[in-house]
C-alpha positions as CSV (number, residue, x, y, z in Angstrom):
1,X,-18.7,-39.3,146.2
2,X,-20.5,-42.9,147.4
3,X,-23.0,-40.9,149.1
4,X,-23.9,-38.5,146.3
5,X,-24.4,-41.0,144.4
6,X,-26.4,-44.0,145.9
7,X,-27.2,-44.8,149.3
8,X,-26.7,-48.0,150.8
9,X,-26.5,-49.4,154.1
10,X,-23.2,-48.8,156.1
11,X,-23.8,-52.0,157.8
12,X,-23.8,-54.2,154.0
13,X,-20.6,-51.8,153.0
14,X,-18.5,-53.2,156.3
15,X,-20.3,-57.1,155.7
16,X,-19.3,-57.3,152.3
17,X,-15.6,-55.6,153.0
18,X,-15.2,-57.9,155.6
19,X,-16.5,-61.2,154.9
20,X,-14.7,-60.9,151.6
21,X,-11.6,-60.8,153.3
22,X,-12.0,-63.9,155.4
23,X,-12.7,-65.6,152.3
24,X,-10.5,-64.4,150.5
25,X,-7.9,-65.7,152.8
26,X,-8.9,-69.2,152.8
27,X,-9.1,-69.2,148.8
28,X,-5.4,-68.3,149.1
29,X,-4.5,-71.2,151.8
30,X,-6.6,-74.0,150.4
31,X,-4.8,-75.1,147.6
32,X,-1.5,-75.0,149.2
33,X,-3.2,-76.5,152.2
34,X,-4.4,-79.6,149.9
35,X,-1.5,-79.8,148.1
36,X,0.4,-81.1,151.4
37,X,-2.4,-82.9,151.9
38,X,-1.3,-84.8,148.8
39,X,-3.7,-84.1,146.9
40,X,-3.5,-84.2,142.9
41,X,-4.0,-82.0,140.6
42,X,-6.7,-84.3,139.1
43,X,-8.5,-84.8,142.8
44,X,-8.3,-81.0,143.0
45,X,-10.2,-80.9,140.0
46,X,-12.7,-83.4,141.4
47,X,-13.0,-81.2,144.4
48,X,-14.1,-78.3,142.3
49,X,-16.5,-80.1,140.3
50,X,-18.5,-81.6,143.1
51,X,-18.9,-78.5,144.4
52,X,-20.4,-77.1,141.3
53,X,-22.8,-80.1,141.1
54,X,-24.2,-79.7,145.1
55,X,-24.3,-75.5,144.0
56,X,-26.7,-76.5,140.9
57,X,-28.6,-78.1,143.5
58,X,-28.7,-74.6,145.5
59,X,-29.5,-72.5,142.2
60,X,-32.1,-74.6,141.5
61,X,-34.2,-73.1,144.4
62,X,-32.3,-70.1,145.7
63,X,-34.0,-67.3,143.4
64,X,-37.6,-69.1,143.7
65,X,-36.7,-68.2,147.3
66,X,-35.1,-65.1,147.1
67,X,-38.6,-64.0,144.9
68,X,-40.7,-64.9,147.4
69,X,-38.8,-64.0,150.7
70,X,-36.4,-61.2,152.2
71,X,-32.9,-61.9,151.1
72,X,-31.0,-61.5,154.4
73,X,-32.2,-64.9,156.1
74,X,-31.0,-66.6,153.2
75,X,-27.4,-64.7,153.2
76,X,-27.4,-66.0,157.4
77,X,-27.9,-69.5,156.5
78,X,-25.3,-69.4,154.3
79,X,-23.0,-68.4,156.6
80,X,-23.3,-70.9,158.8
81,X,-23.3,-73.6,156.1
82,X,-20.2,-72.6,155.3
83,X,-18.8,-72.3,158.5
84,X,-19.7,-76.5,159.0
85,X,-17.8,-76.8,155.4
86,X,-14.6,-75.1,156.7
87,X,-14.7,-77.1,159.8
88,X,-14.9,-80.4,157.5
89,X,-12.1,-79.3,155.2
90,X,-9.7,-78.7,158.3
91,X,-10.3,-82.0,159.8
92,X,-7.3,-83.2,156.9
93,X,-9.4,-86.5,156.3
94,X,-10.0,-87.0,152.1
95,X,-13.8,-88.1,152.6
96,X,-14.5,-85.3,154.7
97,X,-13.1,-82.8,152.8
98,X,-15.3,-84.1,149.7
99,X,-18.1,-83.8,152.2
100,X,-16.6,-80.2,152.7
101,X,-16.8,-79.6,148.6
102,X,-20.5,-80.3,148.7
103,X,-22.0,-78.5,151.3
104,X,-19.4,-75.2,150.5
105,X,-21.0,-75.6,146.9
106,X,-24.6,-75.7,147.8
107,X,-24.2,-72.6,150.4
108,X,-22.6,-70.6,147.4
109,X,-25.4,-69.3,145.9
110,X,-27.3,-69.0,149.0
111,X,-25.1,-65.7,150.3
112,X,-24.4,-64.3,146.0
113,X,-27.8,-64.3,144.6
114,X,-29.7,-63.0,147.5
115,X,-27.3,-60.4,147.8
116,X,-27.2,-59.4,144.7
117,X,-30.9,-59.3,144.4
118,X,-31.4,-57.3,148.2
119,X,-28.8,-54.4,146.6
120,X,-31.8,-53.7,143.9
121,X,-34.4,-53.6,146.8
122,X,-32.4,-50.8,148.3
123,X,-31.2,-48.7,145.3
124,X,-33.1,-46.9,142.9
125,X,-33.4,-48.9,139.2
126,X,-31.8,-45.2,137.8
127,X,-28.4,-45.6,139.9
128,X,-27.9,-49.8,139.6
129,X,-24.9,-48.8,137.2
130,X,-23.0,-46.7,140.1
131,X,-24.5,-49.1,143.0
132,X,-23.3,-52.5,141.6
133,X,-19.7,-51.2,140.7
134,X,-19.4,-49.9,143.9
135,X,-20.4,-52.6,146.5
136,X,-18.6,-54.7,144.2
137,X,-15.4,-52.5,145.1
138,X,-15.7,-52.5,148.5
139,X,-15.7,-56.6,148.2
140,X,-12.4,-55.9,145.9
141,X,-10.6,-53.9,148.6
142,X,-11.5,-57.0,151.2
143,X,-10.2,-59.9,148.8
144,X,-7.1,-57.9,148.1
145,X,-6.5,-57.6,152.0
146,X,-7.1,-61.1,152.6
147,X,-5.1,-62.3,149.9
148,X,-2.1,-60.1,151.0
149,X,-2.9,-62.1,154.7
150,X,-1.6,-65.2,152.7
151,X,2.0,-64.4,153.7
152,X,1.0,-64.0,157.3
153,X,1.3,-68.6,157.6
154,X,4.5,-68.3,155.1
155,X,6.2,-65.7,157.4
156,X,4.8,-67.2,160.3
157,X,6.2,-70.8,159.4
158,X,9.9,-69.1,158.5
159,X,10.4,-67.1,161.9
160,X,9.0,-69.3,164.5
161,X,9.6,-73.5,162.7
162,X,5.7,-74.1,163.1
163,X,4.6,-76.3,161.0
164,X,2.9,-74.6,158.0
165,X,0.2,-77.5,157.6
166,X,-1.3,-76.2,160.6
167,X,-0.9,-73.0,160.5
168,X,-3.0,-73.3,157.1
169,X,-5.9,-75.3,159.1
170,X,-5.5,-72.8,161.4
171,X,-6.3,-69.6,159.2
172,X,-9.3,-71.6,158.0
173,X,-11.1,-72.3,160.8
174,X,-10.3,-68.6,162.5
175,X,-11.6,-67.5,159.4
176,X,-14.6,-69.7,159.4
177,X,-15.7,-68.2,162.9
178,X,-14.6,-64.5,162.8
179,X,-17.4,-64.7,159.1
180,X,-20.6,-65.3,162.2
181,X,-19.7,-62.3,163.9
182,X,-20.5,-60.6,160.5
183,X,-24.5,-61.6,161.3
184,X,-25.3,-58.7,163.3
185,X,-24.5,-56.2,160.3
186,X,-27.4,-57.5,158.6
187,X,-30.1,-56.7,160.8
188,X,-30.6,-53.3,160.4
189,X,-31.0,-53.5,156.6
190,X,-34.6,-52.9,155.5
191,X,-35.1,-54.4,152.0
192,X,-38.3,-52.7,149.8
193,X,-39.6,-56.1,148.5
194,X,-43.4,-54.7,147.4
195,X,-43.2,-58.1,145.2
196,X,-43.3,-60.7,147.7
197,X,-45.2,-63.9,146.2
198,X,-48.2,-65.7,148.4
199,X,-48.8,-69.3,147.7
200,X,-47.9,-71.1,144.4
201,X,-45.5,-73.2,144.3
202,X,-41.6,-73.4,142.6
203,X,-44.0,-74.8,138.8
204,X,-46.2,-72.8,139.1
205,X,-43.7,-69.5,139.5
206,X,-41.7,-70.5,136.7
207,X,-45.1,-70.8,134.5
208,X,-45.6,-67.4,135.1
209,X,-42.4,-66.0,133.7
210,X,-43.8,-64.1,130.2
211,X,-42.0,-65.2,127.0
212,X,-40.2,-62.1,126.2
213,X,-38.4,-62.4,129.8
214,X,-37.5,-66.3,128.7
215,X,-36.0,-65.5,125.7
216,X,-33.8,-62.3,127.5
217,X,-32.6,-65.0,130.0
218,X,-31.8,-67.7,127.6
219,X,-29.6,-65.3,125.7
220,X,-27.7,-64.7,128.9
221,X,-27.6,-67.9,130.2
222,X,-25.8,-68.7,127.0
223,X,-23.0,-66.6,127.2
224,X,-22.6,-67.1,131.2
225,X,-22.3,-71.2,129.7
226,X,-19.2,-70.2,127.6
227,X,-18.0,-68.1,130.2
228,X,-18.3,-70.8,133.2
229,X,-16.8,-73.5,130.8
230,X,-13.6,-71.6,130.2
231,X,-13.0,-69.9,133.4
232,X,-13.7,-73.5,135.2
233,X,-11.3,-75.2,133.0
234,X,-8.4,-73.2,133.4
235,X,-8.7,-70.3,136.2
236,X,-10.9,-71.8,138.7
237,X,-7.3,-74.3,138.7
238,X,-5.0,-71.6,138.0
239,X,-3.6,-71.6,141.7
240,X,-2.5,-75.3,140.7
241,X,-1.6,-74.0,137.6
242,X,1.3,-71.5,139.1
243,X,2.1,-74.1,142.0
244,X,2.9,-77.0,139.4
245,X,4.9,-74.3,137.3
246,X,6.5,-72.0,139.7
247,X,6.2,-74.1,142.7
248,X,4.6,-70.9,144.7
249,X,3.0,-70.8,148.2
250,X,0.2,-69.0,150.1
251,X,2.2,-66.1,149.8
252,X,2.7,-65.9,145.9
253,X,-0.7,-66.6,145.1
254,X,-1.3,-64.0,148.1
255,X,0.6,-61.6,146.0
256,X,-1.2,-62.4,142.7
257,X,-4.6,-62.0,144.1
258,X,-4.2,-59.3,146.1
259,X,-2.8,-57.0,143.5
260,X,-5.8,-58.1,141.1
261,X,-8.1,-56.9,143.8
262,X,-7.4,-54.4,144.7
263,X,-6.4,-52.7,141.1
264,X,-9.9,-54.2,140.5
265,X,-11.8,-52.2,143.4
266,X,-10.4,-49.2,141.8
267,X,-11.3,-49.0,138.5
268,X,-14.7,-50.1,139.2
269,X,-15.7,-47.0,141.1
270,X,-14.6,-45.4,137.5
271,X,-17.1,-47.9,136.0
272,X,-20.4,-45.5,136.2
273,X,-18.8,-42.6,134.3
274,X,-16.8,-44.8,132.0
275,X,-20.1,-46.5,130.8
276,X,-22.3,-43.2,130.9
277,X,-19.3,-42.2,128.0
278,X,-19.0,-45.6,126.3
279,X,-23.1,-46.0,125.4
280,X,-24.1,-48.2,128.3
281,X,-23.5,-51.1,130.6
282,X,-23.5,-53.7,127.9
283,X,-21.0,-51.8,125.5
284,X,-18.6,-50.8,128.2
285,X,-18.6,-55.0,129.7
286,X,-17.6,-56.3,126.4
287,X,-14.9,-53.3,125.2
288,X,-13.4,-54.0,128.8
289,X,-13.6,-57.6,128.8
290,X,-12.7,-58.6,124.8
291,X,-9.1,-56.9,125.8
292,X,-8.2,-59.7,128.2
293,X,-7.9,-62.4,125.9
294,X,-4.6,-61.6,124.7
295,X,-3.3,-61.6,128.2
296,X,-4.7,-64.7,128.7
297,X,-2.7,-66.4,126.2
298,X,0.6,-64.5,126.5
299,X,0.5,-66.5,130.1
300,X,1.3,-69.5,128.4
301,X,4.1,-67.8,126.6
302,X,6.3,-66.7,129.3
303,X,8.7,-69.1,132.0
304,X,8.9,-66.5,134.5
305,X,6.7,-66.3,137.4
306,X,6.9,-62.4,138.2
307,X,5.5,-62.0,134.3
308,X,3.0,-64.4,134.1
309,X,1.6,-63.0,137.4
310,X,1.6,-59.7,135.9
311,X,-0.3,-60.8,132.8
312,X,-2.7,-62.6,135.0
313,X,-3.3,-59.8,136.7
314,X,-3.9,-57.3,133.6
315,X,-5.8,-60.4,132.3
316,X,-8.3,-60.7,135.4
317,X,-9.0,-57.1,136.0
318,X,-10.0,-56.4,132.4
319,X,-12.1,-59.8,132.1
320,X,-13.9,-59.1,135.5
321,X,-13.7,-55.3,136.3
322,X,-16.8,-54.6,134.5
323,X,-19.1,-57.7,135.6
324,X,-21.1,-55.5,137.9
325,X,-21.9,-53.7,135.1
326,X,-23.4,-56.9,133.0
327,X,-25.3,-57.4,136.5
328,X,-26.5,-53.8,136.1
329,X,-27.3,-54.6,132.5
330,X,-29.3,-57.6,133.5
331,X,-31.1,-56.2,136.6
332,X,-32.5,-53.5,134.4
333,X,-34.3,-55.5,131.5
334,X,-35.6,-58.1,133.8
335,X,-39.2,-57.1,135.9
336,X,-38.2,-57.4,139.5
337,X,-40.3,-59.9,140.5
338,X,-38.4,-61.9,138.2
339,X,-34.7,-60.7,139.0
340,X,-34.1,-63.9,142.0
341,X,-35.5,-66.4,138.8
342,X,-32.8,-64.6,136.6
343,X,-30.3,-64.8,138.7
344,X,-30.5,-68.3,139.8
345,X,-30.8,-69.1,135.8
346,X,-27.5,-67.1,135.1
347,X,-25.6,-69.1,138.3
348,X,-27.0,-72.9,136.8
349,X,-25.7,-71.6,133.4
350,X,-22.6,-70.7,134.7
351,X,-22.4,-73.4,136.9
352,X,-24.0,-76.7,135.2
353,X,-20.3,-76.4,132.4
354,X,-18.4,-76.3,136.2
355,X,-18.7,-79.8,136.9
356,X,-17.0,-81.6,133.9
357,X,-15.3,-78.2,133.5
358,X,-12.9,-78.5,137.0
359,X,-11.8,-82.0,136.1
360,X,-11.2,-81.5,132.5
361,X,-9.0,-78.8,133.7
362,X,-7.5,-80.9,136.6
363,X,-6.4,-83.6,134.1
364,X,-5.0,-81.4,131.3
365,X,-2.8,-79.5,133.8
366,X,-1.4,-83.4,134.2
367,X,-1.0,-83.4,130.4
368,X,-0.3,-80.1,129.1
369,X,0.3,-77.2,131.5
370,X,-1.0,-74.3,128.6
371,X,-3.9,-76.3,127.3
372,X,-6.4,-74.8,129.8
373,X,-5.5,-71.5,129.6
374,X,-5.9,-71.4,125.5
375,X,-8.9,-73.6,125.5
376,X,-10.8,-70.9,127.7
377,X,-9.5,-68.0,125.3
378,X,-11.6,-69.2,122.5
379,X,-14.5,-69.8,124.6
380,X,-14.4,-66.5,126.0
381,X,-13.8,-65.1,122.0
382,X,-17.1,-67.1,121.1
383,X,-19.0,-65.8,124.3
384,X,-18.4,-62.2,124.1
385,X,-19.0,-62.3,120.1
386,X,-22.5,-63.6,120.2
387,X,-23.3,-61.6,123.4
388,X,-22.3,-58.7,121.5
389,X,-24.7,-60.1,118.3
390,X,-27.7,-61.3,121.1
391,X,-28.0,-57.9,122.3
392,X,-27.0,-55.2,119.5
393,X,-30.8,-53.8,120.1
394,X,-29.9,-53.1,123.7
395,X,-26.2,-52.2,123.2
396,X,-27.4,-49.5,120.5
397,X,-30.0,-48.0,123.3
C-alpha cells in the first residue's frame, strides 16, 4: 500500500522509526529520573520553559536555513547536539542539567523543521496528504516501542536490586549514542531543492515574503499560539501530573505512551482516505481534533489511574492523529521557497507561549492538580473555533 502510494526513502522510513524510539525512551525515564533527583514540580516546570526559550532561539534561524540549504546537514547537527544534552542531564548535577534544558531546546527544531521540510522535496505536492500521515506513522510505531522499553529499568530494578537511579542514567546515555549510529541512513537521501537561495541575508529573505503568504502564516501562527499555550500548561507536565496523583513510574507512563502511539500510527495511515471523504485536510484536522476536548476534561473527573490513562489516551490520539494532516494543509498553500520560513514561524508561535506556559503549569500542579488540564481545554475550544472561522475559504475548497 506505502509504495503505491508515495515513495520515500527506505533509509528516512528506518531513521525516523528508530530514532523515535530512543527518544521516546528517554521522554519516558526523564521525569521519573528527575523526580529522584528531587526535583519539584515547579523546577520541572522551569526545566521545560528554558528549553522553549533557547528553541525560540533555534526557530528564529532554522527555516532561513533550511530555505537556503539541504535539510539533512541540519538534521546531523542536531543529533549531535543532543547527544552533548543527554550527556549533561545524566551527570545528576542541577546546573548541568539546566545547561542540558538549553542546548536540548535549541537542537529541537534543528532535526523537526528540516525534516519536515526535506519530506516535501521528495514527494510530489499531489500525495503530501498520504506522505505526511505516513512517515508520521512510522515515528508513532517507534515512540510506542520505546515507551513500552520504560518497564525494561522498572523490571530490571525489581529482579536484580540495581539501583533504579542509575539504571535511568543509564537508558539515557545508551540511548543518546545508539541516535549517531542513525547518521549513515541519511546519506543516500537526495533532496529536489530547485529553490536554493544565493546571497541575501536572514532581512532581506524575510522582506521578500509576498503579503498574501504573511497573512496565511499569521492566521496559523495564531492558532499554533493557543495550541502551544494549553498543551505547555498542562500536557507538556502531564507525566508530573500522573506521578503526583498516582505515584506511577517509567513503566506506567511507559504504558500510557505507548498505547497512545501506537493506536496513533494506526489510524493515521487511515488519514489520506478519511480526509479525501471528509472535504480535505483542514476539515478532517478539526472534526478529529474538536472530539478530544471532552476527554480532556473527564481526566480531571476520575481517581483512578487505569481510567484516566485511558481517557488520556482517547484524548491524545484524537487531538494529534490528524496533525500531519494540518502540516499537509499548510505545506500546500505556502510557495516552497517559503515552506522552511513557515515552518520556523508555526514552531516560534507554538513555542514563544512555552516558556511562561511550563512554569505556569509547574506551579498550578503545586496548587490545584485539575487546573491545567481545564485551563488548556478552553484554549484548545478558542483555537480550533477561529481556525475553523480563519480558513472557511479553504475548508470549503
Amino acid at each position: 500500500m506505502l509504495k503505491k502510494q508515495l515513495i520515500l526513502p527506505r533509509g528516512l522510513l528506518v531513521f525516523s522509526f528508530v530514532d523515535a524510539a530512543l527518544m521516546s525512551i528517554v521522554w519516558v525515564v526523564e521525569a521519573p529520573y528527575l523526580r529522584l533527583l528531587g526535583f519539584t514540580p515547579l523546577e520541572y516546570g522551569i526545566l521545560g520553559s528554558i528549553m522553549a526559550v533557547t528553541s525560540l532561539a533555534g526557530l528564529v534561524t532554522v527555516g532561513w536555513l533550511t530555505d537556503r540549504f539541504k535539510a539533512v546537514p541540519l538534521i546531523v547537527l542536531s543529533l549531535l547536539l543532543r547527544l552533548l544534552c543527554l550527556i549533561l542531564l545524566v551527570t545528576g548535577v542541577k546546573e548541568l542539567i539546566y545547561l542540558s534544558a538549553g542546548i536540548g531546546g535549541f537542537a529541537s527544531p534543528l532535526l523537526w523543521v528540516p525534516f519536515e521540510v526535506l519530506i516535501s522535496r521528495i514527494v510530489e505536492k499531489e500525495r503530501y496528504h498520504y506522505a505526511y500521515p505516513y512517515i508520521h506513522a512510522f515515528t508513532q510505531v517507534g515512540n510506542a516501542i520505546g515507551a513500552y522499553s520504560g518497564w525494561i529499568p522498572e523490571l530490571t530494578s525489581k529482579a536484580y536490586g540495581m539501583n533504579i537511579l542509575e539504571l535511568y542514567r543509564l537508558t539515557i546515555i545508551v540511548s543518546a549514542f545508539a541516535a549517531l549510529l542513525l547518521i549513515p541512513l541519511l546519506r543516500g537521501i537526495k533532496e529536489q531543492h530547485p529553490t536554493l537561495a544565493k546571497g541575501g541575508g536572514l532581512l532581506d529573505t524575510i522582506r521578500s515574503v509576498p503579503r498574501d503568504v504573511w497573512r496565511v502564516m499569521g492566521k496559523l501562527a495564531l492558532v499554533e499560539a493557543l495550541i502551544g499555550l494549553g498543551a505547555s500548561i498542562s500536557i507538556h507536565n502531564i507525566s508530573y501530573y500522573f506521578i503526583l496523583k498516582y505515584k506511577v513510574g517509567s513503566g506506567g507512563l511507559g504504558t500510557l505512551y505507548g498505547s497512545e502511539n501506537l493506536v496513533m500510527a494506526f489510524l493515521m495511515l487511515l488519514l489520506p482516505k478519511l480526509s479525501e471523504r471528509l472535504g480535505g485536510s483542514l476539515r478532517t484536522y478539526v472534526i478529529i481534533s474538536s472530539t478530544s476536548i471532552p476527554l480532556l476534561i473527564g481526566i480531571t473527573l476520575v481517581n483512578n489511574y487505569y481510567m484516566a490513562m485511558t481517557l488520556y489516551i482517547a484524548r491524545t490520539v484524537l487531538m494529534n492523529v490528524a496533525h500531519p494532516l494540518l502540516t499537509a494543509f499548510t505545506m500546500n498553500i505556502i510557495p516552497p521557497e517559503h515552506r522552511g520560513k513557515a515552518s520556523s514561524i508555526m514552531g516560534l508561535s507554538w513555542q514563544i507561549p512555552t516558556v511562561p506556559g511550563r512554569s505556569i503549569g509547574g506551579y498550578l500542579l503545586q496548587v490545584d492538580l485539575e487546573a491545567p488540564l481545564r485551563i488548556t481545554a478552553a484554549l484548545y475550544v478558542a483555537a480550533l473555533t477561529y481556525l475553523m472561522i480563519a480558513f472557511r475559504r479553504h475548508k470549503q475548497q
